[in-house]
C-alpha positions in Angstrom: 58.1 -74.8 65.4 61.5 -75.2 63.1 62.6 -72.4 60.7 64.3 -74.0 57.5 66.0 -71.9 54.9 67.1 -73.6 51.2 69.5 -72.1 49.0 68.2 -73.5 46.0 71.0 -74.5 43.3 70.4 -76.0 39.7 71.6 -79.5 41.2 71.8 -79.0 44.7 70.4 -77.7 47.9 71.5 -76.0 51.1 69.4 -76.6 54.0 69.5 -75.0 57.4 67.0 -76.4 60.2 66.9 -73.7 63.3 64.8 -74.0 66.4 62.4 -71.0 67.8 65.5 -70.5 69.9 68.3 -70.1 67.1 70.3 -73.1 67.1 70.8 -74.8 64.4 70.0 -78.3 64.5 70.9 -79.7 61.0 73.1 -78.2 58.2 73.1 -80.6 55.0 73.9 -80.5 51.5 71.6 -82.6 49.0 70.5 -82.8 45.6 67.7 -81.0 44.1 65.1 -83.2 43.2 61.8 -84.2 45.1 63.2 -87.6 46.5 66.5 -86.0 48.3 64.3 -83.0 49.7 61.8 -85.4 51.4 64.8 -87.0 52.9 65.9 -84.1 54.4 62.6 -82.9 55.6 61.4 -86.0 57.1 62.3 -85.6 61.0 60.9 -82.0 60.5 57.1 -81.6 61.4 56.0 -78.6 62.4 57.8 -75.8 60.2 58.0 -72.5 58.0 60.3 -72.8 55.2 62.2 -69.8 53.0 64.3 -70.0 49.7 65.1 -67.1 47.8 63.1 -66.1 44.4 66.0 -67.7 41.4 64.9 -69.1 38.1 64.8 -72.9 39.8 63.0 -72.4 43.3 59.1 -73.3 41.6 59.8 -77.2 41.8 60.8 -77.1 45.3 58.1 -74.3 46.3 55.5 -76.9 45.0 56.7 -80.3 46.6 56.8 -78.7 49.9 53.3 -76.7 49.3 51.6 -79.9 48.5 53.4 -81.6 51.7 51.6 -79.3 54.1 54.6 -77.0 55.0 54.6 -73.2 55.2 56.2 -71.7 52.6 58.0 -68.4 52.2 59.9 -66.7 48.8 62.5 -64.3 49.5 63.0 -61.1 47.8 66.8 -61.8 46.9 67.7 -57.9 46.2 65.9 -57.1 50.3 67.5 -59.8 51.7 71.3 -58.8 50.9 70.3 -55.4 52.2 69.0 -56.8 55.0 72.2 -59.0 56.1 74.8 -59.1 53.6 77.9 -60.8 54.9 81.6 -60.3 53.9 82.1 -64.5 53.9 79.5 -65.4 51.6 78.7 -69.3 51.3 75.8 -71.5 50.5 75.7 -72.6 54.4 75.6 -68.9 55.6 72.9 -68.2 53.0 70.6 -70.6 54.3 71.1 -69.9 57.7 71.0 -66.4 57.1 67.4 -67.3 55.8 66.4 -69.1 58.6 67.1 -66.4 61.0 65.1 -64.2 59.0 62.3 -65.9 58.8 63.0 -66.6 62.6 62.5 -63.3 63.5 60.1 -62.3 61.4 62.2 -60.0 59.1 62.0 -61.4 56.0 61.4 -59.7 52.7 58.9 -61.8 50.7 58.2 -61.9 47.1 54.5 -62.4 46.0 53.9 -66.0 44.9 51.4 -66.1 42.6 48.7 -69.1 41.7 49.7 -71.7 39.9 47.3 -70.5 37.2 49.0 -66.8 37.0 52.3 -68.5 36.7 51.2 -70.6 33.7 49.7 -67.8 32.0 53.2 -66.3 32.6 55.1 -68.7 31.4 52.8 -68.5 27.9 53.4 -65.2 27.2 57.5 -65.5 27.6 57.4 -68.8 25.8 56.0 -66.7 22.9 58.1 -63.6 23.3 60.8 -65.8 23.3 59.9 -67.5 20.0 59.1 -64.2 18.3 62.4 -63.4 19.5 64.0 -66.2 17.6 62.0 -65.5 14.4 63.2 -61.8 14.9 66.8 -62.8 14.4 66.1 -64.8 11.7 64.7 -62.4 9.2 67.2 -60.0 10.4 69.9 -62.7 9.5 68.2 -63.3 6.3 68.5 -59.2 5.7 72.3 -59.2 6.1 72.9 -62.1 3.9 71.2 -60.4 1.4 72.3 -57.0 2.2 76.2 -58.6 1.9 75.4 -60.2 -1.8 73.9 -56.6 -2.6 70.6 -58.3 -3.6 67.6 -56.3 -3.2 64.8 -58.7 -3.7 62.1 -55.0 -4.5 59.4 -56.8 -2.1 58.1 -56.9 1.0 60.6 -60.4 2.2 58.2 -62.0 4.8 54.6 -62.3 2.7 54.1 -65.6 0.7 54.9 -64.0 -2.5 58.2 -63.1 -0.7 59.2 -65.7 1.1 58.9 -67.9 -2.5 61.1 -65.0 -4.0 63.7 -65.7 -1.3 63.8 -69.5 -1.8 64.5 -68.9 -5.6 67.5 -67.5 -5.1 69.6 -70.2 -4.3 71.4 -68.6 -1.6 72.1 -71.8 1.1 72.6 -69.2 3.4 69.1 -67.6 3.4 67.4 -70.5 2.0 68.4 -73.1 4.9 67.0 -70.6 7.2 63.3 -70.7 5.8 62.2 -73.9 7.0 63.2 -72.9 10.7 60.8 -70.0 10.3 58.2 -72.1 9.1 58.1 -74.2 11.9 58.4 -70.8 14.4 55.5 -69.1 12.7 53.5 -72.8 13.2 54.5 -72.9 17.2 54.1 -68.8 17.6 50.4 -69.4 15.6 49.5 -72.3 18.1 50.5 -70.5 21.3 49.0 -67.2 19.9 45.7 -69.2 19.8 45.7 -70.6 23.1 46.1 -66.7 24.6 43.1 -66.0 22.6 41.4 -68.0 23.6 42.3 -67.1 27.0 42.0 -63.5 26.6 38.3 -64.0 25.9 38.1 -66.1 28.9 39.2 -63.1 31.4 37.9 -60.4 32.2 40.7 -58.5 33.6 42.2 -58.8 29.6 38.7 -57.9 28.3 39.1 -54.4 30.2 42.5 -54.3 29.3 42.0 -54.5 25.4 39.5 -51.8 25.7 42.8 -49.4 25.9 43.6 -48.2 22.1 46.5 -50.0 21.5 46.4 -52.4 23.9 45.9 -56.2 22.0 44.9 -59.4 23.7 49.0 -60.3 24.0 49.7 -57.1 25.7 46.7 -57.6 27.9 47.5 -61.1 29.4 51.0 -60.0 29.8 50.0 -57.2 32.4 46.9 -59.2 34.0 50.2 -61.9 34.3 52.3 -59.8 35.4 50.1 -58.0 38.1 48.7 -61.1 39.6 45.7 -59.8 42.3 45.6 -56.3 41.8 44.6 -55.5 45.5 47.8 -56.5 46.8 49.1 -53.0 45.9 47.2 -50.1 48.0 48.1 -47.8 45.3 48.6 -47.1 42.0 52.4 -45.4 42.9 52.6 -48.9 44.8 52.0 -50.4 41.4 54.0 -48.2 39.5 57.4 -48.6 41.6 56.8 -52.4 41.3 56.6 -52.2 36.9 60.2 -50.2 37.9 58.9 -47.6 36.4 59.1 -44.4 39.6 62.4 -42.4 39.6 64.9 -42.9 42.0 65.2 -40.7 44.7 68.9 -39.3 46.5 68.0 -37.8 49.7 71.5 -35.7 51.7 70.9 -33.0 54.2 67.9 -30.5 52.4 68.5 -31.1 49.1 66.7 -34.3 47.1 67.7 -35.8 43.8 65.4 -37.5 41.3 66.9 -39.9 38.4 66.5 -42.5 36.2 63.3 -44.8 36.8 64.7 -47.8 39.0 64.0 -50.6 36.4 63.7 -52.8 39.7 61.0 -55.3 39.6 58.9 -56.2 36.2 60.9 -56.2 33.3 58.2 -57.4 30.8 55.7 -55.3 32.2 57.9 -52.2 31.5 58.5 -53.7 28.1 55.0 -54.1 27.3 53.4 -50.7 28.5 56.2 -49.1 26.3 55.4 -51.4 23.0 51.8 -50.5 24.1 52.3 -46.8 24.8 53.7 -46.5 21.1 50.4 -47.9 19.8 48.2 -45.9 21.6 49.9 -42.4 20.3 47.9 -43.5 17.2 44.7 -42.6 18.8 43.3 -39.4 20.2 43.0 -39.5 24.2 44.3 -37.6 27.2 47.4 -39.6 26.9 48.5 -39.2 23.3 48.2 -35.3 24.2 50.1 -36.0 27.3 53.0 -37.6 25.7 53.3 -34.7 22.4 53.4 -32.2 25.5 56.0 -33.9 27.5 58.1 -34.7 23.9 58.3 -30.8 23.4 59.7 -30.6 26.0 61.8 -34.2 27.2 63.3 -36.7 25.1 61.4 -38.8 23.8 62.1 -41.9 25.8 61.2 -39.9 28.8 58.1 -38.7 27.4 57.2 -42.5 26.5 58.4 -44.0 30.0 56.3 -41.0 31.8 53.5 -42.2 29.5 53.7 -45.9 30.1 53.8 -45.1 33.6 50.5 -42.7 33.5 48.6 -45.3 31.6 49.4 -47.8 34.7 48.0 -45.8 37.0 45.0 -45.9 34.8 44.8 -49.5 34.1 45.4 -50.0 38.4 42.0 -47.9 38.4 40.3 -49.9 35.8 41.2 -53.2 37.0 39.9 -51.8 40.6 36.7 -51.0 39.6 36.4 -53.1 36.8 35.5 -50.6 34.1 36.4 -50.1 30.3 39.3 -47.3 29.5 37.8 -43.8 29.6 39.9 -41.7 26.3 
C-alpha cells in the first residue's frame, strides 16, 4: 500500500508518494489537469490518496475516484493543528499529508455525492446573482440620491423601472438592461430549485417551518448532506458554527462568541429564515421576544437560528412536518 498526499494549486500540484514504512519514494511537481496527474500516478497501484478541502480540489477528487483510488479530503483548519511546521512549503505539505494519512491521523472533511454538491453549487450560483442584482439597485439609489431625484415610487416594479429609464440619467439607465438579464438567469435557476424542492422530501419537511421557502430549504438539505452523519443535534449545531466557544484555565470556564467555524451559508440562511418565522406564532417566536428582553438582538436571533436547527435535525431524523 502507498500513501500519496496532493497539495492542490490553481495550476499546479505537489505530490508526495510514501511507503507503509515512511519513506518517500517520489516527490514531483506537475500541472493540474487530468493528463499530468495520470502521469504521476501511473507506477502507483495500490494506494490511499489525501489533498486538503480548497476551492480547486473537486476535479482532482473526481479523476482519481473514477480511477479506482481511495480518496481522502482533509480538514485544512485540523490538519495545521495537527502538525503545523515553522518551514512551510508545498513539498512539506504534501508530505506532511502523506504521513497523516499514513498513520491514520488524519482529519477528514465529509465529501458529499456528487448530486449534494450540484444542488450546492445551484443555490450559491443564485445567491451570487441576487447578490449582483442587490448592488445594482443600490447603485441605481445613490445615483439618484446624488441628483436629489426622488422618483415617489416603488423603483423596481414595471411601472418603476419604465419611470427610471425616462429619466435620461446614462448612469442609472445603462444599468437596467444588466438587471434585466439578472432577473431572466435568477428566474431560470429559481425554477430549476423548484422544481427540485418538490422533488425532495427532505425540502418538503423543511418548508413546512413558517418561514422557511423552497430556497431556504434546499440550502440546508445542501448544506447538511446525510443527516445521520451527525449523532446529535449539538453535533449539528457546532458544524452550522453556530455553539459558543468555550475557554477552559484551572476551575473557571469561559463561554463567547459562537465559533462561525464550518457552514457559513447555513448560518446565513437559518438567520434570514429565523427573521421570517418571528412573523408567526410558535414556541420559537416566543423564545426569541424572551431572549430579546433580555440579550441583544443578534444574540437572541443567533440563539434562535440555532434552536430551530436542533429542531429541523429532529425532523429530518424522523421525517416529520414542523410541530409550532
Amino acid at each position: 500500500m502507498m500513501y500519496v498526499g496532493l497539495d492542490v494549486h490553481k495550476r499546479v500540484c505537489h505530490g508526495t508518494v510514501m511507503d507503509e514504512e515512511g519513506h518517500v519514494v517520489k516527490r514531483e511537481r506537475f500541472s493540474n489537469d487530468p493528463g499530468s496527474l495520470s502521469s504521476f500516478m501511473k507506477d502507483v497501484d495500490e494506494a490511499k490518496v489525501v489533498m486538503e478541502s480548497g476551492y480547486c480540489w473537486q476535479p482532482i477528487y473526481d479523476h482519481l475516484e473514477e480511477a479506482g483510488y481511495d480518496v481522502r479530503l482533509a480538514h485544512p483548519l485540523k490538519v495545521k493543528a495537527i502538525a503545523e511546521a515553522k518551514i512551510k512549503t508545498d513539498e512539506i505539505d504534501s508530505e506532511t499529508l502523506a504521513h497523516l494519512l499514513r498513520a491514520d491521523l488524519l482529519p477528514e472533511s465529509y465529501v458529499p455525492p456528487r448530486e449534494i454538491r450540484d444542488l450546492r453549487e445551484l443555490v450559491k450560483r443564485r445567491a451570487f446573482l441576487v447578490g449582483m442584482r442587490t448592488r445594482l439597485k443600490n447603485r441605481i439609489h445613490a445615483e439618484l440620491a446624488k441628483r436629489d431625484i426622488d422618483p415617489g415610487t416603488p423603483l423596481f416594479t414595471k411601472r418603476g423601472r419604465a419611470l427610471l429609464a425616462s429619466l435620461g440619467v446614462d448612469a442609472v439607465s445603462q444599468l437596467l438592461p444588466v438587471m434585466e438579464t439578472l432577473d431572466l438567469q435568477i428566474g431560470e435557476i429559481s425554477a430549476d430549485l423548484k422544481r427540485a424542492a418538490a422533488e425532495d422530501g427532505r425540502a418538503r419537511i423543511l418548508t413546512t417551518i413558517p418561514g422557511v421557502g423552497y430556497y431556504t430549504a434546499l440550502l440546508l438539505v445542501a448544506e447538511i448532506g446525510d443527516v445521520n452523519r451527525f449523532p446529535d443535534a449539538e453535533r449539528l449545531c457546532s458544524y452550522a458554527g453556530l455553539v459558543p466557544s468555550v475557554r477552559r484555565s484551572g476551575g473557571s470556564t469561559v463561554y463567547g462568541h459562537i465559533t462561525k467555524e464550518g457552514s457559513r451559508w447555513m448560518r446565513w440562511g437559518l438567520t434570514e429564515a429565523v427573521h421570517s418565522h418571528l412573523r408567526y406564532d410558535t414556541e420559537l417566536t416566543r423564545f426569541h421576544k424572551r431572549l430579546s428582553s433580555k440579550k441583544p438582538g443578534q444574540v437572541a436571533t443567533t440563539a434562535t437560528a440555532r434552536k430551530m436547527l436542533k429542531a429541523i435535525y429532529c425532523m429530518l431524523k424522523a421525517g416529520e412536518p414542523f410541530q409550532p
